[in-house]
RODREN-294354 format. One line per field, with one value per residue (C-alpha): residue number from 1; residue in three letters; x, y, z. Coordinates in steps of 0.1 Angstrom, whole numbers. Last residue first. Layout:
BEGIN
num = c(NUM, ...)
residu = c(ALA, ...)
c1 = c(X, ...)
c2 = c(Y, ...)
c3 = c(Z, ...)
END
This chain:
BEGIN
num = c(459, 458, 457, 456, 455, 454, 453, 452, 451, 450, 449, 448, 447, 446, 445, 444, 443, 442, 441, 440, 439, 438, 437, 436, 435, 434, 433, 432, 431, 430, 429, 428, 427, 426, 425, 424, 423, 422, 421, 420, 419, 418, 417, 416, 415, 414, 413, 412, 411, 410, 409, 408, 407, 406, 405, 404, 403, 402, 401, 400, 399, 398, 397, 396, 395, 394, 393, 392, 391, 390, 389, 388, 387, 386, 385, 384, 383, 382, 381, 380, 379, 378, 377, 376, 375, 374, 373, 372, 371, 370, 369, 368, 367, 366, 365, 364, 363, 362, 361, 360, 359, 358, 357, 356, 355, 354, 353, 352, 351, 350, 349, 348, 347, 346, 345, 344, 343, 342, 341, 340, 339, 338, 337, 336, 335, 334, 333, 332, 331, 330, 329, 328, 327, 326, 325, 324, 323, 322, 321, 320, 319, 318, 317, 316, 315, 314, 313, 312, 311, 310, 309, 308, 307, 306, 305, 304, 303, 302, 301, 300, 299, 298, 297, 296, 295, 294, 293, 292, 291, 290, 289, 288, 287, 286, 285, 284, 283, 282, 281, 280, 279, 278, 277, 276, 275, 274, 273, 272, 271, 270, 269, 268, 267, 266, 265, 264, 263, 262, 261, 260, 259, 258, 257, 256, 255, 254, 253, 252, 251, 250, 249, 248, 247, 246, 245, 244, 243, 242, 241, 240, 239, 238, 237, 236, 235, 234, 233, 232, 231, 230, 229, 228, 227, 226, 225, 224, 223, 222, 221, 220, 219, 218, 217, 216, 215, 214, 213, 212, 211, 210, 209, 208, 207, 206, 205, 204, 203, 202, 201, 200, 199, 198, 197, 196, 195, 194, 193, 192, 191, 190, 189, 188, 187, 186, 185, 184, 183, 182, 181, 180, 179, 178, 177, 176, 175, 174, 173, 172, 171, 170, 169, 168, 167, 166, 165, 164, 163, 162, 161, 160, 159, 158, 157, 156, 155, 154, 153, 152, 151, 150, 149, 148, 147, 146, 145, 144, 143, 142, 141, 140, 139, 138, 137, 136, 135, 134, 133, 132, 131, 130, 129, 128, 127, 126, 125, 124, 123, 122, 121, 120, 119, 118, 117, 116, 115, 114, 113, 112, 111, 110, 109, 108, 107, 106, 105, 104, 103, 102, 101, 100, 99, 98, 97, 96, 95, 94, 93, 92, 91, 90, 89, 88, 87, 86, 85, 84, 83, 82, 81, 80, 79, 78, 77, 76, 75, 74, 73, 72, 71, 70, 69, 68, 67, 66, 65, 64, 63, 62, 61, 60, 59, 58, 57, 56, 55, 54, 53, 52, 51, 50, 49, 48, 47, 46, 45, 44, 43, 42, 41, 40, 39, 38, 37, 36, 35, 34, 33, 32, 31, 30, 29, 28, 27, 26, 25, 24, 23, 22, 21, 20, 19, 18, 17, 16, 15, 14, 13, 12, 11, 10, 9, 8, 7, 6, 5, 4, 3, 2, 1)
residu = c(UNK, UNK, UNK, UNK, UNK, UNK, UNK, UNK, UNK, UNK, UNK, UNK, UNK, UNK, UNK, UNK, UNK, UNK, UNK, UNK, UNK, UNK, UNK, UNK, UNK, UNK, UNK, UNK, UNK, UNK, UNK, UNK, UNK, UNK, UNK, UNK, UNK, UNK, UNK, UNK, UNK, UNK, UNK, UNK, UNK, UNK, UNK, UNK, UNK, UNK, UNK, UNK, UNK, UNK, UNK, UNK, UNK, UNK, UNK, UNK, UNK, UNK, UNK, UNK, UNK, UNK, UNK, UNK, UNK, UNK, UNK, UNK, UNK, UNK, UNK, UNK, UNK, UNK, UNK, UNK, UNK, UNK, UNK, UNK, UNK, UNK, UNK, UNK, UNK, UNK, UNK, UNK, UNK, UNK, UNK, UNK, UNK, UNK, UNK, UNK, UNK, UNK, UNK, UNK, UNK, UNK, UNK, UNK, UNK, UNK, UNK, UNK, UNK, UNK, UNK, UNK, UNK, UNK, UNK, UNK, UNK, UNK, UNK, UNK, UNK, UNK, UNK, UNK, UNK, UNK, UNK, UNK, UNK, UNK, UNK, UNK, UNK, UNK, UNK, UNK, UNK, UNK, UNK, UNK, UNK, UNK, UNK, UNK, UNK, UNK, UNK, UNK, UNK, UNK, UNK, UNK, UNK, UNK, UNK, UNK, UNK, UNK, UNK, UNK, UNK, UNK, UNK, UNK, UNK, UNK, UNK, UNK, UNK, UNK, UNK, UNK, UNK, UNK, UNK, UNK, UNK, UNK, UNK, UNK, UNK, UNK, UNK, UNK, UNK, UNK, UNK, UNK, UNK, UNK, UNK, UNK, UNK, UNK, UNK, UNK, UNK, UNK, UNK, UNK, UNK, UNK, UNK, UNK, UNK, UNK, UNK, UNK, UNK, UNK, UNK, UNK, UNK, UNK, UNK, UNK, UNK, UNK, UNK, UNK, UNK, UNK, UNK, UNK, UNK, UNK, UNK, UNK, UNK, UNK, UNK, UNK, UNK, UNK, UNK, UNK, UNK, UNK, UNK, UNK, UNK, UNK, UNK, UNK, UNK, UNK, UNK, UNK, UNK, UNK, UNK, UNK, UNK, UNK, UNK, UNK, UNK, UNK, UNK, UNK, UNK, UNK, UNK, UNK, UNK, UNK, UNK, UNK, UNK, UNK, UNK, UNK, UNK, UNK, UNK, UNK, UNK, UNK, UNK, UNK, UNK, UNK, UNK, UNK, UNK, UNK, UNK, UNK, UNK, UNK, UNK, UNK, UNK, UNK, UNK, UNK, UNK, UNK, UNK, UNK, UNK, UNK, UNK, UNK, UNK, UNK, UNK, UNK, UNK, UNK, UNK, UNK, UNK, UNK, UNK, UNK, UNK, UNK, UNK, UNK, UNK, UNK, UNK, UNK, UNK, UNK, UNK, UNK, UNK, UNK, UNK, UNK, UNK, UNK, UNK, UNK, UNK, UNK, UNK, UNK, UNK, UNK, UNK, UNK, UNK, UNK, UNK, UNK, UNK, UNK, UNK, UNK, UNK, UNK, UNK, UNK, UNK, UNK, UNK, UNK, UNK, UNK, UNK, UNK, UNK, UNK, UNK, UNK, UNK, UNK, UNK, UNK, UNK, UNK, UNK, UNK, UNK, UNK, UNK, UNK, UNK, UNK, UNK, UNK, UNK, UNK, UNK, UNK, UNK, UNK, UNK, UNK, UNK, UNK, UNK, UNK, UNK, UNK, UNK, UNK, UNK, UNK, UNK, UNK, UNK, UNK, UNK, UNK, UNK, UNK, UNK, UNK, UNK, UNK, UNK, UNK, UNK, UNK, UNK, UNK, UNK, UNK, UNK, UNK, UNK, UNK, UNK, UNK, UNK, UNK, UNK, UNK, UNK, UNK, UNK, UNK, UNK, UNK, UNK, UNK, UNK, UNK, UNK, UNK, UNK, UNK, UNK, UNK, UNK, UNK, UNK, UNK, UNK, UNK, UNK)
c1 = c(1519, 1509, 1533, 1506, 1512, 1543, 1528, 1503, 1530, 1548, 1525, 1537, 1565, 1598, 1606, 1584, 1562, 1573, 1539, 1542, 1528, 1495, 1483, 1492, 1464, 1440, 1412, 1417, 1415, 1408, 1381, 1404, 1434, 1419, 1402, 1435, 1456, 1423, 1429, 1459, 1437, 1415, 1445, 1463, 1477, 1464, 1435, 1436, 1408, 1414, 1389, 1385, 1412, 1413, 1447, 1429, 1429, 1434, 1410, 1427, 1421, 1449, 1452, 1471, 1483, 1488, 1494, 1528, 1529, 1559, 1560, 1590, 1587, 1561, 1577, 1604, 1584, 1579, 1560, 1532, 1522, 1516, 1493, 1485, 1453, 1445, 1413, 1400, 1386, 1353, 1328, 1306, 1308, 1347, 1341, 1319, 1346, 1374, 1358, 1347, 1352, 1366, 1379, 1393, 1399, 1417, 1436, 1425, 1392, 1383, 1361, 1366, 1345, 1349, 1325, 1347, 1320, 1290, 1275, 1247, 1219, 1212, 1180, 1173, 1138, 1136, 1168, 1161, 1153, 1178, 1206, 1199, 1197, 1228, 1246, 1227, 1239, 1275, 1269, 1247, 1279, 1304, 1278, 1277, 1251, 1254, 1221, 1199, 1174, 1171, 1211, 1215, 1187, 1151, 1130, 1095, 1087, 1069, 1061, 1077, 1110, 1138, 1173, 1183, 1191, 1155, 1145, 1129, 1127, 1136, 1113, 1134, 1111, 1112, 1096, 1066, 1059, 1022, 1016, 997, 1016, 1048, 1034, 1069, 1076, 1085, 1107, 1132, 1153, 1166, 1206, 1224, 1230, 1252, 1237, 1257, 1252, 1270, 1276, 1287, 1285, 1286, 1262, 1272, 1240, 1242, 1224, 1250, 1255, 1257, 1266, 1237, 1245, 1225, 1236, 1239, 1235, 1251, 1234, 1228, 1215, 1199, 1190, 1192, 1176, 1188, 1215, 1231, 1267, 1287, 1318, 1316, 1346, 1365, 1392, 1426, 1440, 1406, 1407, 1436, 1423, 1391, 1407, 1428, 1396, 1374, 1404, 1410, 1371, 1365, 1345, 1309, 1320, 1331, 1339, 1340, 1317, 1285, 1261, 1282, 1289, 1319, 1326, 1354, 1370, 1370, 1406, 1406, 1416, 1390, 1366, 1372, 1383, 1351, 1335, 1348, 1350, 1309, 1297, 1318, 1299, 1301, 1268, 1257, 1290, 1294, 1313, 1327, 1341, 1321, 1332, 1309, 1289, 1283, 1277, 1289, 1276, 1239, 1238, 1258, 1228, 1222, 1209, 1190, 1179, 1142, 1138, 1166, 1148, 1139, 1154, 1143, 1166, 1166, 1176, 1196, 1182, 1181, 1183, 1156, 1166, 1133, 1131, 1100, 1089, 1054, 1051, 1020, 1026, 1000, 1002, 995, 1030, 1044, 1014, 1031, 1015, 1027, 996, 980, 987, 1026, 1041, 1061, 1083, 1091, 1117, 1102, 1129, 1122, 1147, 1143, 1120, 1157, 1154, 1164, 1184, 1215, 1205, 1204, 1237, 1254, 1233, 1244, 1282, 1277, 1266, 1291, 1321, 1312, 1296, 1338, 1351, 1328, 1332, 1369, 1365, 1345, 1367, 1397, 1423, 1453, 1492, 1515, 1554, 1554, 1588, 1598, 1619, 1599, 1581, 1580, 1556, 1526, 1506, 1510, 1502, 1474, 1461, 1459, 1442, 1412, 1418, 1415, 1383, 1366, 1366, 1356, 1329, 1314, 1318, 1306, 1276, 1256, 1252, 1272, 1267, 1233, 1218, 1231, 1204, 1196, 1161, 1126, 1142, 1120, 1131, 1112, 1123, 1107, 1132, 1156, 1183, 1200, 1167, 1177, 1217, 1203, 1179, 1200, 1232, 1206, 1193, 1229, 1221, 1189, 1160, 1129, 1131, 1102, 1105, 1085, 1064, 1034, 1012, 977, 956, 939, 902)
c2 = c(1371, 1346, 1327, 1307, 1277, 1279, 1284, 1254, 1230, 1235, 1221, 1188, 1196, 1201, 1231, 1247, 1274, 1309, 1331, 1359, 1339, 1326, 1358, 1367, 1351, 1375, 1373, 1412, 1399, 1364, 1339, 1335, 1329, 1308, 1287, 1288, 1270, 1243, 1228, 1210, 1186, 1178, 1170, 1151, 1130, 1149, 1168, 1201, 1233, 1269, 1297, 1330, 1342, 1377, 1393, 1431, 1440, 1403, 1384, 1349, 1309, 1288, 1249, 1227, 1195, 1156, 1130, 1126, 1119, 1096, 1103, 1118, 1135, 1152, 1158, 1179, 1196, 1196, 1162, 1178, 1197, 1235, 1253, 1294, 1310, 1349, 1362, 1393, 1373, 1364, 1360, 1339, 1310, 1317, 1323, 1291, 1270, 1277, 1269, 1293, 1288, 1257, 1223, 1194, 1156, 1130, 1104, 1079, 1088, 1110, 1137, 1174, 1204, 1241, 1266, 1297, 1323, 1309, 1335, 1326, 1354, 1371, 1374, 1402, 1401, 1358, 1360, 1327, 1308, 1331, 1319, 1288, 1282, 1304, 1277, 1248, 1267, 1261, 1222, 1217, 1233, 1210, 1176, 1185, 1189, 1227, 1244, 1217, 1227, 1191, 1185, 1206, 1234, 1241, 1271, 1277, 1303, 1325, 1302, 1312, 1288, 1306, 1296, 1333, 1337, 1326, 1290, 1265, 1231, 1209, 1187, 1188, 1216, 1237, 1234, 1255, 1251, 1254, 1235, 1208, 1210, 1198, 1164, 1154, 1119, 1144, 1166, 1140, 1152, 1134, 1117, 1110, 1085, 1060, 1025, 999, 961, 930, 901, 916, 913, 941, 939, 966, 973, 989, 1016, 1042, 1078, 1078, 1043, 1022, 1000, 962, 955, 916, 903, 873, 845, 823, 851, 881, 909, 950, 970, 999, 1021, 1050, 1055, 1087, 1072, 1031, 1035, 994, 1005, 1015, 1029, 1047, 1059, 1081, 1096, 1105, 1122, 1143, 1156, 1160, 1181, 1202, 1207, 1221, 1196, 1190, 1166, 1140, 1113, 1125, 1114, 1120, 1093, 1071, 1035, 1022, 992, 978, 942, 938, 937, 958, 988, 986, 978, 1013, 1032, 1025, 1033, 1065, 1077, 1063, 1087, 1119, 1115, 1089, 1068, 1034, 1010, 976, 954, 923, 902, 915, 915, 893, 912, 940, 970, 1002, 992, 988, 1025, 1039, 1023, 984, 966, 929, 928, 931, 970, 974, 950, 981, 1011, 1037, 1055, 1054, 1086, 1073, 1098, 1130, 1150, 1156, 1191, 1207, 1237, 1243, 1271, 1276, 1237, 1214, 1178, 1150, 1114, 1083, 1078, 1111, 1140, 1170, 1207, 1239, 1242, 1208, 1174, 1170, 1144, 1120, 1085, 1074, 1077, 1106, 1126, 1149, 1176, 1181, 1156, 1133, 1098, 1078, 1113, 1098, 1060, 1073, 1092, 1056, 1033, 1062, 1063, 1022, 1018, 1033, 1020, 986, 992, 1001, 974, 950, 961, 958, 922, 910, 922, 905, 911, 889, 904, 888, 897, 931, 943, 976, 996, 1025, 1019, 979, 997, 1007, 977, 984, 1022, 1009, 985, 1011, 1036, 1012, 1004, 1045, 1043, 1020, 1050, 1069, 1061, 1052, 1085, 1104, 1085, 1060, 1061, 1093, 1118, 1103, 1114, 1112, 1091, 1056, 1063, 1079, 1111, 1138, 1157, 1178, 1213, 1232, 1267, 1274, 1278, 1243, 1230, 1254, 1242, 1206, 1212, 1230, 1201, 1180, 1193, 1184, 1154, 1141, 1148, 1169, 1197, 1211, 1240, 1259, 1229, 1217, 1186, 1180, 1173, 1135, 1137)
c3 = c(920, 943, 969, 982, 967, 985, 1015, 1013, 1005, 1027, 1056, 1045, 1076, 1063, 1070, 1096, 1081, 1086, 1079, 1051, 1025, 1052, 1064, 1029, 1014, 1025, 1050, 1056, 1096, 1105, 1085, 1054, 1077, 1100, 1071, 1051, 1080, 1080, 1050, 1052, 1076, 1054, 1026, 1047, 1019, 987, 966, 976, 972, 979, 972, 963, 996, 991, 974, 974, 936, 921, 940, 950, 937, 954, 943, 962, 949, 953, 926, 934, 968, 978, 1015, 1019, 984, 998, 1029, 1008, 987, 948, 952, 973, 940, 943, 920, 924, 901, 895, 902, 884, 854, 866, 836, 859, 845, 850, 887, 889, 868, 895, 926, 954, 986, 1006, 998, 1010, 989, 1001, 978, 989, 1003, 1033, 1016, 1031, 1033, 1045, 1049, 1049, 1063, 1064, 1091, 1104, 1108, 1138, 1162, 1184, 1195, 1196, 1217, 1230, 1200, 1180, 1203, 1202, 1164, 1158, 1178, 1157, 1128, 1138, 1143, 1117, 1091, 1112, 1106, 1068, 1045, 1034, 1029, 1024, 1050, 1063, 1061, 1088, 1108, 1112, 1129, 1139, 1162, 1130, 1102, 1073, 1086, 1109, 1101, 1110, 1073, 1059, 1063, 1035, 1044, 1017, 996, 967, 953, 982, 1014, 1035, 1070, 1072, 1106, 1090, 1056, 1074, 1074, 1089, 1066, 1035, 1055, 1057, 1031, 1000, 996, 966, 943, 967, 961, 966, 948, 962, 941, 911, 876, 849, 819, 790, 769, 736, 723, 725, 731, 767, 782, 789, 820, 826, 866, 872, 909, 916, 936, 896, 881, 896, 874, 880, 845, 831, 847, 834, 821, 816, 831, 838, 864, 872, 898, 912, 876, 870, 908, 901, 870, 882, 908, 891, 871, 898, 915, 884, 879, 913, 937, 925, 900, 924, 899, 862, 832, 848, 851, 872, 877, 902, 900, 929, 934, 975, 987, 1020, 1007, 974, 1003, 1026, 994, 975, 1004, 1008, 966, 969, 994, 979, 951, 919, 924, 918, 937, 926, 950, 942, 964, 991, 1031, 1051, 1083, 1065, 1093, 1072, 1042, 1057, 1061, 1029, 1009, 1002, 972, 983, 943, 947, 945, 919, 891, 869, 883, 898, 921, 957, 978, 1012, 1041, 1053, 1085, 1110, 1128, 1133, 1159, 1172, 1192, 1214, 1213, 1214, 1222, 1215, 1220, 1202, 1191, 1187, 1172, 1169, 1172, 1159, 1137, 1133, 1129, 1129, 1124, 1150, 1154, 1185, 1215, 1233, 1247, 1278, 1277, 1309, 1320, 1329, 1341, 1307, 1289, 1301, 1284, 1254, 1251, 1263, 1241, 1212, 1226, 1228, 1198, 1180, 1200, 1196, 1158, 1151, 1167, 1152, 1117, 1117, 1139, 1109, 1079, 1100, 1067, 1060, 1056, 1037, 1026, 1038, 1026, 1037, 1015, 1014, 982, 994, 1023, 1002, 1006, 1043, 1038, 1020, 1050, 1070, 1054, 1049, 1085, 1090, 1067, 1092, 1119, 1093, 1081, 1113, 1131, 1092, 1087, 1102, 1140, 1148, 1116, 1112, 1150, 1183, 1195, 1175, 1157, 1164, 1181, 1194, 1222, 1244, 1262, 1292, 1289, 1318, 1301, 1311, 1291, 1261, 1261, 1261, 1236, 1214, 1215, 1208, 1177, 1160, 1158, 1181, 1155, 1159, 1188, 1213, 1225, 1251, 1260, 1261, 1269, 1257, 1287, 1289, 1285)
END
């Protein structure tokens, strides 16, 4: 009978897991690697690398469009849809291929290429082998949640991972879903000339961000494309090669029909944990299936420990990254682990306009019954770069305690807007984290930076 193999840690998922098996193997620890897709995990191979690589032609081509603003006259201009796609799945694939093909001759980590559950306490069954490990740490992600809809499974829809590797570019995209997935894409084919539909059950875009930023949002992509606000989806037809989506708005019985010939869905995303068989070594999840881990990212069962989207924490590739850190050290401190600090969490979506934030937003401190917080708004347009660059829609938003002038929250809608965001990080993460680090700081005049230091002139 063959001999189950074992090892000190074994890891599930090649994101952000990776960097803790490598650092683990280089400790001195017998590491395997479970990955059943492309290496390097969602953020690489279908997410946030992709997305935005095509976003910057998206960006492109609006600054083009832009140009008779500036006095530049851009008589025509034609887009290569395939050659965009292409460059981007070139460099892709090949930093996957490339992170694949390192680990080819290595036992240490020793990645299994396949598909795994586990089938009993701490042990994984991959392929038709067994491994039993002394520590796990499971780092398997998330993927595409469908909805269910009448006609939906049969009309050819795609999620956020085939949209990023259409061959043909839509005429007419319609987009199920009003996050932060569908304000991207809708930017990377509105950009590029595709008509856009956006349906969504809520009655503002983004409504997770704060309320002032939805709001503005909302607005800007009304004027840039078709929004069905407070609508839900019936029944998906095909007619004649287009695909027809039947939409009930709220508070009516009739039934809107919007044509298309490309349908998106971008509804949300559901953890992996389902696939895992979790029950077999006891790990326990919530009630949208994710994994449950205390502060030190550790799950109930003792050794086992779990990390990114999978514990539904924060779901973004900078969030795995710092709780992969944590992950490693607990895993080899086992005595003397620590809990992650979250401290200014920031978050950005790279539409047009772009959208950061960080903190607190307005409506939870007034849910709250909050009222020792005081509010600062900046618009680009009131600064010198913003005028430069024509930015009227943009602004920067300041929420700050009263009594000691701590940094609430900050959240901008704007040109650069994710990268504006990162002065109030460093100055909400250093010393009294008070806004003002950032009042008192000469900015250079007239950099778009501006406008974060004059919104943060609070009383």
């Amino acid at each position: 009978m063959k001999k189950m193999k074992e090892y000190e840690l074994i890891v599930i998922g090649s994101g952000a897991g990776l960097e803790v098996a490598n650092a683990a193997a280089q400790s001195g620890l017998k590491v395997a690697i479970v990955e059943k897709s492309k290496m390097g995990g969602t953020c690489l191979n279908r997410g946030c690398i992709p997305s935005k690589l095509l976003l910057h032609s998206a960006d492109v081509a609006e600054i083009v469009k832009m140009g008779h603003i500036f006095g530049i006259n851009v008589e025509k201009f034609s887009i290569d849809f395939k050659k965009i796609v292409d460059r981007v799945n070139g460099i892709i694939d090949t930093d996957s291929d490339g992170i694949a093909s390192a680990f080819a001759d290595i036992e240490n980590p020793k990645l299994f290429p396949i598909n795994c559950k586990f089938v009993a306490e701490k042990t994984i069954l991959v392929g038709k082998e067994k491994l039993k490990g002394n520590k796990f740490l499971i780092a398997a992600g998330t993927r595409p949640e469908i909805p269910k809809i009448k006609g939906l499974e049969t009309s050819n829809y795609i999620t956020s991972d085939e949209a990023l590797r259409l061959d043909k570019q839509p005429r007419i995209l319609t987009i199920l879903g009003g996050g932060y997935i569908a304000a991207e894409l809708s930017h990377f084919f509105g950009s590029l000339g595709t008509e856009i539909n956006i349906i969504q059950h809520r009655e503002a875009l983004i409504p997770d961000e704060d309320s002032e930023i939805s709001k503005r949002f909302t607005e800007i992509f009304s004027k840039k494309y078709n929004l069905y606000l407070g609508c839900e989806p019936q029944l998906v037809t095909k007619k004649n090669g287009k695909i027809i989506i039947s939409v009930k708005k709220r508070h009516s019985s009739k039934l809107l029909e919007i044509e298309c010939d490309q349908l998106l869905v971008a509804t949300g995303r559901i953890p992996n944990s389902d696939i895992l068989d979790l029950v077999k070594t006891g790990v326990k999840v919530n009630k949208e299936g994710y994994i449950n881990v205390n502060k030190t990212l550790e799950t109930n069962i003792a050794g086992i420990f779990a990390l990114g989207d999978i514990i539904g924490r924060y779901q973004f590739r900078h969030s795995a990254n710092l709780e992969a850190q944590y992950a490693y050290y607990n895993i080899l401190n086992y005595k003397k682990k620590i809990p992650v600090d979250y401290t200014a969490m920031p978050h950005a979506i790279f539409s047009s306009p772009q959208v950061a934030g960080v903190g607190y937003r307005e409506q939870e401190l007034k849910q709250w019954n909050k009222k020792d917080y005081v509010k600062s708004v900046y618009h680009y347009i009131d600064t010198a770069m913003g005028r430069a660059i024509e930015d009227r829609d943009g602004f920067v938003k300041f929420l700050v305690n009263k009594e000691n002038r701590k940094i609430l929250g900050c959240h901008i809608i704007g040109n650069n807007a994710s990268v504006l965001i990162h002065e109030v990080l460093v100055a909400m993460k250093s010393g009294d984290g008070s806004i003002d680090n950032i009042s008192k700081t000469t900015h250079v005049h007239p950099a778009l930076s501006e406008v974060i230091a004059r919104a943060a002139v609070v009383m």
